[in-house]
Structure formats: C-alpha cells, structure tokens
N, C-alpha and C positions, 0 to 999 in steps of 0.2 A: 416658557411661561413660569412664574414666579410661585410657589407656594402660596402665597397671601393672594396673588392674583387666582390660581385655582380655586380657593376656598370662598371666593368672594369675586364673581364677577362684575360686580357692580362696582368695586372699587374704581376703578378709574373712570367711570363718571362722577365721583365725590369731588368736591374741591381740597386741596391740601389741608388748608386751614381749617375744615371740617370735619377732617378725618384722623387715624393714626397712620395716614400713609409713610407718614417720614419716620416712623418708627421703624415700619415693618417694610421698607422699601431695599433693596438692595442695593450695594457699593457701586454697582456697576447698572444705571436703567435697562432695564430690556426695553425694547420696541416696541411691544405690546404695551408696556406701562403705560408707555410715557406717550403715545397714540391719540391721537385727537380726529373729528372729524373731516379732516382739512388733512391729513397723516395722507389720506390713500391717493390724490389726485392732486398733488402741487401746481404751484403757479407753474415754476421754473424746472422744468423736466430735463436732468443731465443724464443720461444712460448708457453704461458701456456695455455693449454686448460681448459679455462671456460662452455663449453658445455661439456655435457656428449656425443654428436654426435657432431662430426665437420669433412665437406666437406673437405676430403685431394684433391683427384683428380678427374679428369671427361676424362674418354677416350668416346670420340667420337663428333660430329659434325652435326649440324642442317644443311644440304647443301641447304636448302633451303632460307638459310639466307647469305647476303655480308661476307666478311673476310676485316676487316681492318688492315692497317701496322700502326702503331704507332711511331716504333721508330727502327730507317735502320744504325746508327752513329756506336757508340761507342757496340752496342749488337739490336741484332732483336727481338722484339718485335712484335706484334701481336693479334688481338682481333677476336673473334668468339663466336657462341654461341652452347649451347648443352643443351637440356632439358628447365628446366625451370632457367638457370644460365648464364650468361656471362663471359667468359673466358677470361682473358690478360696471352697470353704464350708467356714467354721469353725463347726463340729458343736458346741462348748463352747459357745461364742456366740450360737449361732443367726445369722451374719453373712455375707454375702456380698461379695465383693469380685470387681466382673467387670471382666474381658479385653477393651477391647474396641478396635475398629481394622479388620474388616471392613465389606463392602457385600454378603456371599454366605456362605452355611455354610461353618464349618470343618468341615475333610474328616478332617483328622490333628492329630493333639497328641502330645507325649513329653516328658518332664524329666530332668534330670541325673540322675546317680546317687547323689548327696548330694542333691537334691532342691533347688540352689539357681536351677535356671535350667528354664524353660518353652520351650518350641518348638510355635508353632501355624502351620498353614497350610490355603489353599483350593483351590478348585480352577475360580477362577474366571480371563477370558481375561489377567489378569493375575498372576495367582498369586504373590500373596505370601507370605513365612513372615518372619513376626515373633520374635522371641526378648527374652522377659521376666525381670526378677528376684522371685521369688514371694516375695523380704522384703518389696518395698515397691511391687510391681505395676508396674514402671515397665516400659517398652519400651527394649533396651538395645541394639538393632540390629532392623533393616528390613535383608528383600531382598528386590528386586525383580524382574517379571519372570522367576522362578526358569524354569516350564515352562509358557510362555506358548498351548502348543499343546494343553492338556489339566488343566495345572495337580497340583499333588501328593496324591499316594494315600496315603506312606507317610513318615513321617521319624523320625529317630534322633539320637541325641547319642553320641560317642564316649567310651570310657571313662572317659578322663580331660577329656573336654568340651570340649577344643580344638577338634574338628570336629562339622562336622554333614551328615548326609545323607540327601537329599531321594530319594524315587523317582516319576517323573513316571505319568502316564496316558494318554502321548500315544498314539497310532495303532503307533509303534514309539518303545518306552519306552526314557526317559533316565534313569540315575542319576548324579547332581551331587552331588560331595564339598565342603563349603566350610568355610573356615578363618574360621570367623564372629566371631572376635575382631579380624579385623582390617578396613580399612576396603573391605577389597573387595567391587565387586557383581557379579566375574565368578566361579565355582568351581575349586574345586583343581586337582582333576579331573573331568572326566566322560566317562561311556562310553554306548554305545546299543546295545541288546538286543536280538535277533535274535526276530522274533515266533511262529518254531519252541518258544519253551520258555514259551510259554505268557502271560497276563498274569499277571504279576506284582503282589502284593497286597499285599507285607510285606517292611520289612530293617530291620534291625540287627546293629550294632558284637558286633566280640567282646568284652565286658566288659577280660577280659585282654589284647588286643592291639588296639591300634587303627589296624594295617593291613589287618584282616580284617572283611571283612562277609557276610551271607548273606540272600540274598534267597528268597522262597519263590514258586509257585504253585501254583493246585490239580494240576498233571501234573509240575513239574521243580522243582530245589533248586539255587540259583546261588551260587558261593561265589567271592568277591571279595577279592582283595590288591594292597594299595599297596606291597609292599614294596621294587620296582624301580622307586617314584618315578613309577609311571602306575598308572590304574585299570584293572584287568586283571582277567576273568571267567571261568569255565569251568562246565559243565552240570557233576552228579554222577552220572555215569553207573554203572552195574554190567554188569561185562562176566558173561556167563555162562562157565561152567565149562566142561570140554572133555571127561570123561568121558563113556563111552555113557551112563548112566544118569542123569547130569542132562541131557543134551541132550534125551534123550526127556523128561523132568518139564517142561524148558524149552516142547521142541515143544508139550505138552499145557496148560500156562498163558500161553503166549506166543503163539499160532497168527499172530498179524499182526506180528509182531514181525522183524526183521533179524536172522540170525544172531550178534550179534557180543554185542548189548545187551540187555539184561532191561527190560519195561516197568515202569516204577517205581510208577506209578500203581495197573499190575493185581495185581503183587507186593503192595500197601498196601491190596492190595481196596477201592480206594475213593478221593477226593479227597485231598490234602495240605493240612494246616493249618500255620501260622506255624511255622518253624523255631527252634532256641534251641543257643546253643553249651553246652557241658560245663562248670561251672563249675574242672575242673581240667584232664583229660584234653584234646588235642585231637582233639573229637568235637562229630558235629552228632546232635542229636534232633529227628525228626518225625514229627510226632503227624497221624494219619488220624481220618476222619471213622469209619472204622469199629472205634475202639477199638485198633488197631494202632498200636505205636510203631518207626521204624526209626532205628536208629543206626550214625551214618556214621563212620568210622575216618580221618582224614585224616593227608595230611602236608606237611608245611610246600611243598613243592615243589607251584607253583598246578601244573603241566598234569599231573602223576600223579592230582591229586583227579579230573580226566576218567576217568579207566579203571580204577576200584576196583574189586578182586576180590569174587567172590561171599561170600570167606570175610571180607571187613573190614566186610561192614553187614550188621546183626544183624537182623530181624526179630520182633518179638519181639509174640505177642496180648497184652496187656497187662489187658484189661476188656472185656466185653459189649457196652457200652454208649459210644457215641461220642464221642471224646474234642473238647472244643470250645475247650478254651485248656487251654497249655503254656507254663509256666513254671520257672527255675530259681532256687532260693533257698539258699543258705549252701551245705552238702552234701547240698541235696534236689531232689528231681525233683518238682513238685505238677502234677495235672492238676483242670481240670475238665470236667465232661459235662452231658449234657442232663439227664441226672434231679437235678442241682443240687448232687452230691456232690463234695468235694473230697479228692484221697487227694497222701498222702505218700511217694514210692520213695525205698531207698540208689542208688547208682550202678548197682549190678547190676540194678533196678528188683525189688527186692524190697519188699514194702508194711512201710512203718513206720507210721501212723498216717491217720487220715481223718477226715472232718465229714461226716455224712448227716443231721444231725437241725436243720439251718441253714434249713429248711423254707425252699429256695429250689427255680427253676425252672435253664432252661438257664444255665448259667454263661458271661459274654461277656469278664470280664477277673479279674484277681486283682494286689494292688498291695500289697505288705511295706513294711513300716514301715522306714527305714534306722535306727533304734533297736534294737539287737539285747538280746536278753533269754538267757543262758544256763539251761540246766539248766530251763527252764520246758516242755518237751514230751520226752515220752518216747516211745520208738517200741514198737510191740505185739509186740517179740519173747519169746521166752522170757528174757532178759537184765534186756530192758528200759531199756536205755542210755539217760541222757538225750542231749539234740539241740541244738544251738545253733538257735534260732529266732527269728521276729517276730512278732507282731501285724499282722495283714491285713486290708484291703477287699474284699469280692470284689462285681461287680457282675452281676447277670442280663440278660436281653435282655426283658424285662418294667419295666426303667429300676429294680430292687431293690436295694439298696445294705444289705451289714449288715459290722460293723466286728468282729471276730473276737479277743479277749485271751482271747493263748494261755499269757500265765501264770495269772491265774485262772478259763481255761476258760469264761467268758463271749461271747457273740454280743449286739449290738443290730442294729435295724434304724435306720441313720440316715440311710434316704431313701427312701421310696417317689412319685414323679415320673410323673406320666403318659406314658404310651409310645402311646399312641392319638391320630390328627388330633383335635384340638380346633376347633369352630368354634363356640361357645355361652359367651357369657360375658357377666352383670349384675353390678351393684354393689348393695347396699340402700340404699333413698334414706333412710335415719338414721343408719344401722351401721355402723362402719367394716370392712365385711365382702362378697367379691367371692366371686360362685357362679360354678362353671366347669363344664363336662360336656362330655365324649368320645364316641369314637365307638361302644366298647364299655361305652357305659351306665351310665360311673361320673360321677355327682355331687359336686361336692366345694366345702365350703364354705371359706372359705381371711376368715382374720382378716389384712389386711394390716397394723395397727397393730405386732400382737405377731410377725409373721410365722411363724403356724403353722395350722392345718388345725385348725379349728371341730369339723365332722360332715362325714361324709360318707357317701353308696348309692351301690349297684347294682342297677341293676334288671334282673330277671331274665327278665323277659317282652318288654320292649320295649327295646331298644339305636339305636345312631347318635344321642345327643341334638342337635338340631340348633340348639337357641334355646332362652334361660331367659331369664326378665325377671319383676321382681318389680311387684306394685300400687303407687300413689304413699305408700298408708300403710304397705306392709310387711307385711301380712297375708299375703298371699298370694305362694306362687313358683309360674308357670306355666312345666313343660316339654315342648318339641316335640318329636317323634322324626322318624325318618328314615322311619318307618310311615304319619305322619301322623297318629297317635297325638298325646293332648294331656291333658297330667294334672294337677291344681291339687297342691300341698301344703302345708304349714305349713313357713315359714320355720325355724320353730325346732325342730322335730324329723325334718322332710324324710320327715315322713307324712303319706298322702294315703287320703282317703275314698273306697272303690270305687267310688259313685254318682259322681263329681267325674273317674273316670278315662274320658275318652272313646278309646275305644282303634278306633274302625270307618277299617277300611283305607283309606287315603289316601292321597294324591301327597305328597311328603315335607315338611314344614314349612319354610318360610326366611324368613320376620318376623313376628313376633307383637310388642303391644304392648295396655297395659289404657288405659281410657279415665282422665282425671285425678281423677272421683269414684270409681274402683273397683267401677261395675259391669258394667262391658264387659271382652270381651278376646279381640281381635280378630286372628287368623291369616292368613297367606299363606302357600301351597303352589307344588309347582313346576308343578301344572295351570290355574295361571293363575288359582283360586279364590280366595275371602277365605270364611271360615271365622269366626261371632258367634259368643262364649257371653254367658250374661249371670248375674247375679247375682240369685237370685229367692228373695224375703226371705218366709215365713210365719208364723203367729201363732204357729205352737206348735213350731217348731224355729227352727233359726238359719239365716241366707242358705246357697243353694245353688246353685253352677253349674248351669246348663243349656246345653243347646245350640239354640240359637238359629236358625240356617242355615247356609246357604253356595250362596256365589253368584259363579260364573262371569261376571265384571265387565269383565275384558281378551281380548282376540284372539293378546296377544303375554304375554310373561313380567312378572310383577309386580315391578318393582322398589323399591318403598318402600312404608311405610303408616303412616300418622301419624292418631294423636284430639288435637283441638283441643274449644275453649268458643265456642256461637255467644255474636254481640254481648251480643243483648239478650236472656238468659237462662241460667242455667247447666247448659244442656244437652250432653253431647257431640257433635263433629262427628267425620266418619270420612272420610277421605281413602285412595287408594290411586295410586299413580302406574306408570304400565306402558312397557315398549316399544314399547307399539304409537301412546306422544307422547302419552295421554289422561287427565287428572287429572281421574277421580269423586269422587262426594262419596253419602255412604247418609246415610239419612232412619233415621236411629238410630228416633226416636220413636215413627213407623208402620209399623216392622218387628213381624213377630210371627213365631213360630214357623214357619219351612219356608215362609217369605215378607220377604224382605231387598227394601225399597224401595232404589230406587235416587233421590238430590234431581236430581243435576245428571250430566253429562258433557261433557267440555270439552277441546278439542286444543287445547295449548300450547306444540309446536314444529312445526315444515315439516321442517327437514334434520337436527338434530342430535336423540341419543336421550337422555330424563333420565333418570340414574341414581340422584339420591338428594333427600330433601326436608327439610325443619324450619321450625318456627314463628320467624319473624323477632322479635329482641328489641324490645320498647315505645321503638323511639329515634325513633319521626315519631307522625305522627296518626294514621296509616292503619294496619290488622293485614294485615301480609306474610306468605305462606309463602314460602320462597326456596328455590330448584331449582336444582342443578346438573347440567350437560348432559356429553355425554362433548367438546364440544369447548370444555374448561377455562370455561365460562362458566357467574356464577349471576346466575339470574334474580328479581325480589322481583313478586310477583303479588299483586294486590286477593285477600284470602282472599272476600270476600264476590262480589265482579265479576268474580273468576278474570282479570282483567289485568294483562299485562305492563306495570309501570310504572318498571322500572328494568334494564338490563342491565348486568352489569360482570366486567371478566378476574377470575376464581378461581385458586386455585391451582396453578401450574405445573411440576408435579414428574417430571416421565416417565411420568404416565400419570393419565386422570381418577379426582377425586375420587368416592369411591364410595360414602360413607355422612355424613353431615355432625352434630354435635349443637351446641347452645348449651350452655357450661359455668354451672354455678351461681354466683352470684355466694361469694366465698371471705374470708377471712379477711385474705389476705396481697392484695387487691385493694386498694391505696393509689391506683389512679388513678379509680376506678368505674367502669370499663370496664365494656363485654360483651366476651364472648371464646368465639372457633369451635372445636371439634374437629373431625378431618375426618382419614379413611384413604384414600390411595389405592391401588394396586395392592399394592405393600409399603411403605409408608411409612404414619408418624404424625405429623399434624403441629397445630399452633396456629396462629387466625389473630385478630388483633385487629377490632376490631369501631367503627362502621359499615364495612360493604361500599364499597368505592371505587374497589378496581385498583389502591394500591400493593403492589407485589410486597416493599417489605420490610418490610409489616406481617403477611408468614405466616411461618412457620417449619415446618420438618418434617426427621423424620430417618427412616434406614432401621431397621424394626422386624424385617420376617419377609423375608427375600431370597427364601423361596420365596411368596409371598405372606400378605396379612391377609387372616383371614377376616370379623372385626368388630373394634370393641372399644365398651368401655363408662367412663364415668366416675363417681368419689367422689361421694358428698352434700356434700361443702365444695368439689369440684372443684378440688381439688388433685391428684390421682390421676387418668391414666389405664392403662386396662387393655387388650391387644392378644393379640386370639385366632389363633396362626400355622397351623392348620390344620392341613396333614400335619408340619410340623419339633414338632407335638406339644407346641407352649411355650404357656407365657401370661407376657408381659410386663407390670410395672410400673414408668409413665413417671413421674416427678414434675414437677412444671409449677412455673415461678419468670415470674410475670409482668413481675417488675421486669425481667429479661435480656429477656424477648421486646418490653418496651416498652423498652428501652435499643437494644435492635439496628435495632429501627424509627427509633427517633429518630435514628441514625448515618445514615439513610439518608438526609436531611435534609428541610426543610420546604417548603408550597407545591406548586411543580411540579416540583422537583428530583429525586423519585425515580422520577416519569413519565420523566425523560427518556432513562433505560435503558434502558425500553423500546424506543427507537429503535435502530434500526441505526447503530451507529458512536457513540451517546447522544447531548450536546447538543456534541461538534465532529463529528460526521458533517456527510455530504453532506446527507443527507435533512432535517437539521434547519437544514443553512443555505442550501439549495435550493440547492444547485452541484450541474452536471450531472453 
C-alpha cells in the first residue's frame, strides 16, 4: 500500500483529473491503486495454481457473524464468513473470491462505510486483525498480537476510515484504537474495562464523529471519546428522580437497586442488544431482547453522560415481539425480530414502512447498499411521503440470505448455506457432482463444475446424517443416521424404496462403504458393530437390499472399514480395523442371513493405536493395505499373510493422520504418479507416492480449525472435499500435482531431504558424531 494511499483511502475513488494523484502516485502502480470494482472478479479468469492445495469454494456460513453488501450497481456483491475464511460472493456471477490468512475461525469482520476496505479478526492466542482491499482482495496491513490474552470479539472502522477499533475478550477487556494506515503495531490508544459493566459484545464509531464510540453489553452501555487525545469511558447511568411518587415506582421495580441509580437492564425488561448512534441528533438507541427500545439523550461532555436524568432517556415498547438487530439507515430506524419481520421508524419511532412476507426466520444482520436510490419507498402514513432509501441484505440465524430492491419491490433468496454440524460428505465416482448431509437431516446434492445445488431433502423421520457414500457404478446413494438407521436411494432423484429403508434402532453410524462389484454395503456403528446388506437380485423384480447381519467384531471402537478383491477371484474381501490393534477380515461368501462368518483376526500393533487404512497402489508385487497409527507411522502389511513388511514416518502435522485415501489417477498427472490424500485433526493434505519418509513429498494445509470431520474426492481426483463438522462448512480443495511435485523436488535428491530429519540436519552434532 502506498503512502498517499494509507493517508487517504478514498483516493482511489477520486478521478485522476480531480485529484493530485499523478502527483503523489508512484513509478511503479500498486494493485491496490490502480483497483477498480470490476479488479476482484474478471470476465476472463486465467489461473495458475501455485499451491499444491488451493481453496476453490466454501459452502456454508458462520450465522453467527453480520452479512455485508458491498456492491448493489452494476452486479451483487456480498461478504460473509465461513470457517476460518472470509468470503466476497458475487451473486451476478455465481463467483467467490475468499479471504484467506488464518490458522482459527474468524470471530468479527466489518467494512468501510464506502465499502472500500474489510476488517477481519480472530480470536486466536495470537490474534490477528487483518485489513483488506475488497477491489482486488489484497491484504493492505496485518496487526499483530492485537489481544493476545483472549483475542477480538468486536471491531469497527471509523467514519472516515482512518481508525480502527478492536474490542478484546480478555478476563478484563481491552479496547485498542489504531491508526491502521500507518506503520504502526502498537495502538492509538487503549483503555481496560472494569468487569462490573459486564462482558462486553459489541462497538462501534459514531458515523458523524470519530472521537466517539459505544460499546454495548447484555446489563450496561459504555460511551467512549477521544476528544482530550486519550481513550476515555463512562457507564450510562440514569439517576432516578427525587419526587415521592417515583421514588416509590422506583422502590417497587428497582427492590436490589442503590438509591441513586435505576437498573437499566430491569427498566429494558430484559437483556440489551447492540447499540447504534442517531444518525443526526446526539442520541444513542438500544434495542432489548424484549421488543423495548431506550433512547439515550447525551451531551458532548463524557462525565455528564454518567448521571443522565430520568427525563433524557426515553423508554419507549416499541413491538411484541423481540427485537434482534438494530440498525440506522439515511433518516431511518429499521429493526429486525425473531418472527423475520423487518420495520421502518421516523426518529420519533413512528412506523413508516415494513417486510413481513420475506418468509424469513429470526433475523441476525441487515447490510444497505451504499447506492442510494431516492423516491423509491414510501412510508405508510396518510401523506405518504417518499424516503430516501437502499436496497438491502438481510441475513437470518438459519445461514438465509435474501437481497431486498426496494425500488421495484422485489426480494430473492441468494443464499441458502447450511447452519447444521456437517460430518457426511461423497463425490459420485462419474459426476462431477459432491453429496453432503447435516445434522438436521437435509441432503444436498451440490454440482461443483457449475457451482450450484443439483437436488436436494429432508428427511422427516430420521435426522443427524452421519455418512453417505455412493456404489462404484453410481446407482445407488447410501445414507447413515445418527439412529443407526440406513436408507438406499436413487442418486438422481434422492428417492428411496420403503422396503430399502432399514430404520431398526441402532448405535449411530460412523463408516459405511459398498463392496467394488456393488453388492455389498457394509456399516460401522459407534457400538463397536459392522452392520452387512447385500444386494439380492430375483427373477421377476429388480435387485433389492437386504439386511444381512451385524456382527459385534471389536472389544474397543472401530476405526476403519475397507472391501478389497481377493487374489484369485473376483470376490469381495471386508476388512475392519479397531482400537482394540486388531485387523479382521469376514468370509463375505459363507455369511448368510443373521450369521456373519468371521475369515481371520489378527493384532497388528503392541503400543501404538491404528487409526485409518487403504489399499496400497500396484507399485511392487506384493497387494498391501497400509495402516496408519496414531504415532505418525504407516505400515504396508501382506493383505493375504496380514504381515508387516514395511514401516515408514507418515505425515507430520500436529496431530495423527485419521483417514487416508489413494486419489484416482487424473488428467493433469504428467508424472504417472500415485498420490495420497489424507486428513488429520484439522488439516488437508497430499502425499506423493511410493511411501518412504521423505517429509517433503507431503503437503497439507489448515482446512476446519475446529476440526475435519472426513472428506471425500472427484472421480478425475482433481477435487477434494472437507467436511468441518460443527463450523457447518464443506470445503473445496483443488489439487495441482505439478506444485506438490515441484516443492518435493526443492527439497533435493537421494539422502538430502532425510537429513532434516536430524537434529541440527546434515552440520548438527548428531550427524557428525561430535559430543
């Protein structure tokens, strides 16, 4: 970022010839300069992946975070967040452009008031807040270590954008003012909050003045000014009145209260939600959880706003129904509530206008367009005055997004997002097409090519989906519930045959997979079971699931289950791999109904526990499965002699590898490699292929900071897919073999990337045997 551009962010909205930008411009433009609205989402998109993993898409939605509009003109635009990312989706487009620069969810995000600049932060033992240009995505300043003791809850951009202000989460909270255009990593100012007024959840700048700020919690309302060149605070107290007859009203709503002060909370009958200054007057408005709105009367002098008379804040019922975001727009007051409705006050809060038929739920944010549109809304008085107004997003706490044009009275829905832990997610091994399912039962088939949503259910009887995976030909999609429930359906219309639904109560599903001719399809529960159906073909109908058995196989929790081909036949083989170190194998052939043979059982460690398995690719003579254990080691075992005949270091990432697959050979495969995928705690990574123990033939990045729960890969295995569990996402990675075999080759050849390994590498001590 440029000097002139930090001093001045509005410059690059000026036209040239209006400005001294060719004065003060540099020899060389930065990308930030020179950035236009059209900068972050081109016609013609030519992209070379330099990562071996690179963030394609993010379905789904932090709803616990605002939704801002960006840009309402010429194409819609849009910011949110999901996971540990921040999303800019152009709705015209169908395009995403994400944020990215964490290791841990973002907590807060906020943007200018011209919508030219982003603010994201976390709340991790580091706690960063980055600040973005939303022309061209760029990151235009890092700070550091902002509130290293809890990290940030709350942040804001000051009216005019010069400043930014952080609100920490620490034990006893800190608010930090910084002058983020410039190079500093220390803050303006900062002050710390006395833990009498409660945690604090929320602040923001006064639009109009940008010495004032206001912080909220659910019991106090803190009101903050720079204007004696320090950061300076005071509670908003209301002193009660002195007459007999409010003293007694007093005594009888205040009974625990101090003679002096009104409790502000039990006055508001209820919690306090996010504060908003007057967009003329100065006055503060806050909005209660019980449909109350109070409005505060200040005056420029901070320690008077301490001991405001009863007669300067209004009280005022406003609505029934509880008010859940408060916001102020041109010369309007708008609130939302839990039954979904959005209304319009004057200043006096008299109703001008409202949306009830936006057929939404609780409303969590509302974001105006900075494109103002006059004379396009009229208020419902007997007049009927028009209104200077915008076009708006509003978003629900169900992750609903509908984009609201209020000149021609129009609503879409342009985003519905899953808001439920996801841990269930396949690909179709033909289709460029990935199924995903929640915990409240919705199905949802998702087209990555076109990136949009195929089909999708709910089902109405059985919820928690815990595992879907489809047959090798695609006929069939099997889904697990959280009941232990197991239902077949038609891929292509996500209907499913009564007789095919096995719905008898069970311990809850956590791996299913079909055998490679598609007549097996085989479960594991969290009771330690494995659970057959099988496919039973008659002369005068078509093949029909059955259920087959289920057979209590382990001592301890199952952690894998793989169908393999024996040698000499094309028979299924069934494998399950447990905690309790014991890799069985079932006699598929002479199983029959409500009788599961068991071939083999077999301990395959002493100390360490396996966590995950897969069929070793055709690179020797011998057919491997290969086991990874929780201490970073995998092991390649005679499928047929179940012996260990190879051991070597796996991936070493902060925590074992927990699911492992072989990718499909691909198109963009110029070396004829084999290639691994492999999740571990929260991370996604690739490993090139034969197994050896060079550590830089793996790669992996942070996917879900709160954890993966699985993932899945493309039929050309160019694509993978990452299920975040409770942060509600599903990611899509794209895979560039050339980068992940370019970054192995740097690490050079021979014994040279062994020698890392060592302590101190090849001049340590250890390796030149000096004491």
């Amino acid at each position: 970022m440029s000097g002139a551009e930090a001093q001045n962010p509005e410059m690059s909205n000026v036209p040239q010839s209006q400005s001294e930008a060719d004065k003060l411009r540099p020899t060389r433009e930065s990308q930030v300069y020179t950035a236009t609205r059209e900068t972050l989402f081109p016609k013609e998109i030519t992209c070379t992946r330099t990562h071996a993993l690179s963030l394609d898409w993010v379905n789904g939605v932090n709803s616990t975070l605002p939704v801002y509009i960006l840009q309402d003109h010429s194409q819609l635009v849009f910011l949110y967040a999901g996971a540990h990312v921040a999303i800019i989706y152009n709705h015209t487009t169908n395009s995403q452009h994400i944020l990215q620069g964490y290791c841990s969810p973002i907590s807060c995000l906020c943007v200018s008031q011209d919508r030219r600049w982003i603010a994201t932060a976390d709340q991790s033992t580091k706690s960063t807040v980055i600040i973005w240009d939303s022309y061209s995505g760029i990151p235009v300043n890092t700070l550091f270590d902002c509130h290293p003791n809890g990290g940030v809850i709350a942040i804001a951009f000051s009216g005019d954008t010069k400043q930014l202000v952080t609100l920490g989460s620490e034990k006893n909270q800190c608010v930090c003012v910084w002058a983020w255009t410039n190079d500093s990593q220390e803050p303006l100012w900062l002050t710390e909050l006395s833990p009498e007024y409660g945690y604090q959840n929320d602040i923001i700048y006064n639009p109009k003045n940008s010495t004032q700020l206001l912080s909220s919690s659910a019991s106090q309302v803190l009101f903050y000014s720079t204007a004696q060149g320090n950061l300076q605070y005071v509670p908003l107290k209301i002193i009660k009145l002195g007459d007999a007859a409010t003293l007694e009203l007093n005594a009888s709503l205040f009974p625990q209260t101090t003679p002096e002060y009104c409790n502000i909370r039990n006055l508001a009958r209820g919690p306090l939600n996010p504060s908003v200054f007057h967009w003329q007057d100065f006055k503060v408005i806050t909005p209660t959880a019980s449909g109350i709105v109070m409005i505060w009367e200040l005056t420029q002098d901070l320690a008077s706003n301490q001991n405001l008379s009863r007669d300067r804040v209004k009280v005022i019922s406003l609505q029934e129904h509880p008010i859940t975001f408060l916001t102020v727009t041109d010369s309007c007051i708008v609130t939302g509530d839990t039954r979904g409705h959005i209304n319009f006050y004057d200043e006096n809060m008299l109703l001008l206008t409202w949306y009830n038929q936006l057929n939404l739920d609780t409303i969590a944010s509302i974001s105006f367009s900075k494109e103002c549109s006059r004379g396009c809304l009229a208020d419902c008085t007997m007049e009927a005055k028009p209104l200077l107004s915008r076009n708006f997003v509003v978003s629900t706490v169900s992750s609903k997004m509908v984009h609201v044009n209020v000149r021609k009275g129009t609503s879409q829905v342009i985003l519905q997002e899953n808001c439920d832990p996801i841990h269930a997610v396949a690909c179709h091994p033909t289709q460029p097409v990935m199924v995903m399912g929640n915990h409240k039962g919705s199905l949802k088939v998702w087209d990555y090519e076109r990136k949009r949503t195929a089909r999708s259910k709910v089902f109405e009887k059985e919820k928690e989906i815990q595992c879907v995976t489809f047959d090798p030909q695609g006929l069939h999609l099997a889904v697990g519930f959280g009941s232990g429930a197991v239902h077949f359906l038609d891929p292509n219309t996500l209907q499913s045959n009564p007789k095919e639904c096995f719905d008898s109560p069970r311990d809850s599903i956590s791996h299913m997979s079909f055998s490679s001719d598609s007549r097996y399809l085989a479960t594991v529960d969290v009771g330690k079971a494995v659970t057959i159906f099988r496919s039973q073909t008659n002369d005068d109908s078509p093949p029909q699931w059955t259920y087959l058995g289920r057979y209590r196989s382990h001592y301890k929790p199952i952690t894998d289950l793989l169908f393999g081909m024996h040698l000499d036949s094309n028979q299924p083989r069934l494998f399950t791999l447990g905690m309790d170190r014991m890799l069985v194998e079932y006699d598929l052939e002479n199983s029959d109904t409500d009788q599961i043979v068991i071939s083999s059982t077999k301990r395959i460690e002493q100390s360490a526990v396996p966590k995950c398995m897969t069929w070793y690719p055709p690179l020797c003579a011998e057919q491997f499965v290969v086991i990874s254990s929780d201490q970073y080691k995998m092991k390649l075992f005679n499928s047929t002699t179940k012996k260990c005949r190879k051991t070597l270091l796996g991936p070493t990432y902060g925590s074992p590898v927990k699911k492992i697959e072989i990718l499909p050979t691909s198109k963009d495969n110029e070396t004829g490699s084999y290639y691994m995928a492999y999740i571990t705690e929260d991370k996604i990574g690739v490993q090139i292929l034969p197994l050896d123990g060079n550590p830089f033939k793996s790669h992996a990045v942070v996917c879900h900071p709160t954890g993966v729960s699985t993932f899945a890969y493309s039929h050309d295995g160019l694509f993978l897919f990452t299920a975040g569990g409770r942060d509600c996402t599903v990611l899509s990675w794209q895979i560039s073999y050339n980068a992940l075999e370019g970054a192995a080759a740097l690490g050079g050849k021979d014994l040279m990337p062994f020698y890392t390994l060592l302590e101190g590498g090849k001049d340590g001590k250890f390796y030149r045997g000096k004491p």
